[in-house]
N, C-alpha and C positions, 0 to 999 in steps of 0.2 A: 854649558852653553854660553858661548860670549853677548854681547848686547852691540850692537853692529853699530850705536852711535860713539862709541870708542872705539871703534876701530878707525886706523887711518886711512883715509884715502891716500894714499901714498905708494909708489912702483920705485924697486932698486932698477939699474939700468947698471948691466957690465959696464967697466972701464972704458972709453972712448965712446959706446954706444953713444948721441944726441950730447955728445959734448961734458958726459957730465963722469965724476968720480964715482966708484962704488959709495962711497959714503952720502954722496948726493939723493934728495928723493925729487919726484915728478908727483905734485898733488895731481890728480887724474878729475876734472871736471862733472864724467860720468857719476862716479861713484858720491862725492859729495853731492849731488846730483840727487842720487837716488837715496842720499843717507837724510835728509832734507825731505823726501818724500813728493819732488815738485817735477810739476814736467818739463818739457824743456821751453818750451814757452815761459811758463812761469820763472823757471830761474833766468832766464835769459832780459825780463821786466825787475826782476829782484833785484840784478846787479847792474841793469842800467845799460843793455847793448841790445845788441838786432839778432834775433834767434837766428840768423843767418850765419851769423860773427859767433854766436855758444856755439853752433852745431858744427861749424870745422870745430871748434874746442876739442868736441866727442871725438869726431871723428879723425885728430889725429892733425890735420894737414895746418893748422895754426895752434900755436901754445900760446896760452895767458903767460903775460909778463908783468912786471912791475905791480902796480898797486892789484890788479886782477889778481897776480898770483897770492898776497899778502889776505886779499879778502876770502878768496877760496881756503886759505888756508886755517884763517880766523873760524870762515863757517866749517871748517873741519874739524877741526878741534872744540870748539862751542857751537854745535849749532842751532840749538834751542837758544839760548844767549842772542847770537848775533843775529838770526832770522829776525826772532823780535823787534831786534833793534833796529832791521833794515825795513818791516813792513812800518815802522811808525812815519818812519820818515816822510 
């Protein structure tokens, strides 16, 4: 049995699919999401935007860019770690 907080949140996308290379990944907001344990509300306060602004995230019709993508990523890879470190704030 794996332990779901190493897994990555991460989607290959064929060649040309959303601009990106096979070797390219898409951190998926959901899943870190759910790896985190938070709802969408609460991650939506976590990382500092309008549950309105995560929930296209989910749903596809806006992608995280720049520092967004880098924190999702952060809390993907740590996220016992970096949760910590964003609730002290």
């Amino acid at each position: 049995m794996t332990n779901p907080e190493f897994q990555p949140a991460t989607e290959n996308h064929p060649e040309g699919e959303n601009g990106t290379t096979p070797k390219e990944l898409e951190i998926l907001p959901r899943l870190v999401r759910e790896k985190l344990g938070l709802s969408v509300a609460e991650m939506a306060e976590l990382i500092g935007m309008s549950e309105f602004g995560y929930r296209n995230w989910e749903a596809g019709s806006r992608r995280p860019g720049g520092p967004a993508l880098k924190l999702l990523a952060l809390l993907d890879a740590q996220p016992k770690q970096v949760l910590d470190l964003l609730k002290a704030l």
